[in-house]
N, C-alpha and C positions, 0 to 999 in steps of 0.2 A: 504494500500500500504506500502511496506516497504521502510524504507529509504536507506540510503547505507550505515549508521553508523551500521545498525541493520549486515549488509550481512558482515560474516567475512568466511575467505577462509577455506579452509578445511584443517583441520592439515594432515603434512606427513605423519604422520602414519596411520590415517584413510584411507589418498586416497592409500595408498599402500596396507591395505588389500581391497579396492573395486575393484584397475584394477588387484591386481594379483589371487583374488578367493580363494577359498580354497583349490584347488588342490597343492598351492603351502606351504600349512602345511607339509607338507612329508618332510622329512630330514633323518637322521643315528642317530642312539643316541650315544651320547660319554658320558663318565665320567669325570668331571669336577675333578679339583684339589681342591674343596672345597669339594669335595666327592658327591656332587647331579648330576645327571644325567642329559643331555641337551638334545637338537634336535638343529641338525645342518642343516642348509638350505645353498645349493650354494649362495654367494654371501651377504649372509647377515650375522646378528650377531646370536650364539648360544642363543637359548629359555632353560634356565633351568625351568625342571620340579619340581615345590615343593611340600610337602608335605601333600597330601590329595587331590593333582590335578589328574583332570581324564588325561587319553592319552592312545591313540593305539601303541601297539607295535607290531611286527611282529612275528608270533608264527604259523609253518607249510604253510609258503607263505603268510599266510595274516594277517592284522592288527586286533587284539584285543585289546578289550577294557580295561583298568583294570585304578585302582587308585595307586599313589607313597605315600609309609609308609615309616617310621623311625624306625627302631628297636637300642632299646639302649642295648648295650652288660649287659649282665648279664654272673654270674660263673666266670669260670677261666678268663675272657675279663673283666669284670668291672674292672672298673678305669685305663683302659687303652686307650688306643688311636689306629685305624687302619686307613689310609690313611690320620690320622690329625683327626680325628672325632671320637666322644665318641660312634659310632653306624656306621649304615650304610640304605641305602636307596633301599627299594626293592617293587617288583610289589604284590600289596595287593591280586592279585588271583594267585601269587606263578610263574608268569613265567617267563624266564629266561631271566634279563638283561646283553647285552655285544656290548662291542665299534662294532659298523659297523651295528647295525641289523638297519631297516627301523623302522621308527617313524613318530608319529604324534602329535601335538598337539590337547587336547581336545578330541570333544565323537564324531562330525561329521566327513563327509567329507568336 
């Protein structure tokens, strides 16, 4: 039998991914001022994506899957800085990140 010291409540964050599901992973993807790229959900705080994280992006209506890379400038760009950052942060199967497209966090739904 358990006692009642054993039973502790369920942290916020857990119960709010069990009554909101995954459907509510969906957001827009922005570009953050630190130059990594988010997922923004109504009402809640931006999920920045880092790098080597999986996530869907939307690409011809629907979400694909791909992973977030860093690419550090090299040539004429080394040692310089664009948006504050020595590189920039892009979809490892090449497709095309921009503020407003539909996102997801992760590989499921």
């Amino acid at each position: 039998m358990i006692s009642r010291r054993e039973l502790r409540p369920v942290p916020p964050k857990l119960r709010e991914r069990v009554i909101e599901g995954p459907k509510r992973k969906h957001g827009t993807l922005q570009l953050q001022p630190s130059g990594r790229w988010a997922v923004f959900r109504p009402g809640r705080r931006p999920v920045e994506i880092m790098s080597d994280e999986l996530f869907r992006v939307e690409v011809g209506g629907e979400l694909k899957l791909t992973r977030m890379e860093f690419r550090h400038f090299t040539g004429p760009l080394k040692g310089r800085e664009y948006r504050g950052q020595p590189g920039e942060y892009y979809s490892a199967d090449g497709y095309h990140l921009a503020n407003g497209l539909r996102a997801a966090i992760g590989a499921h739904d």
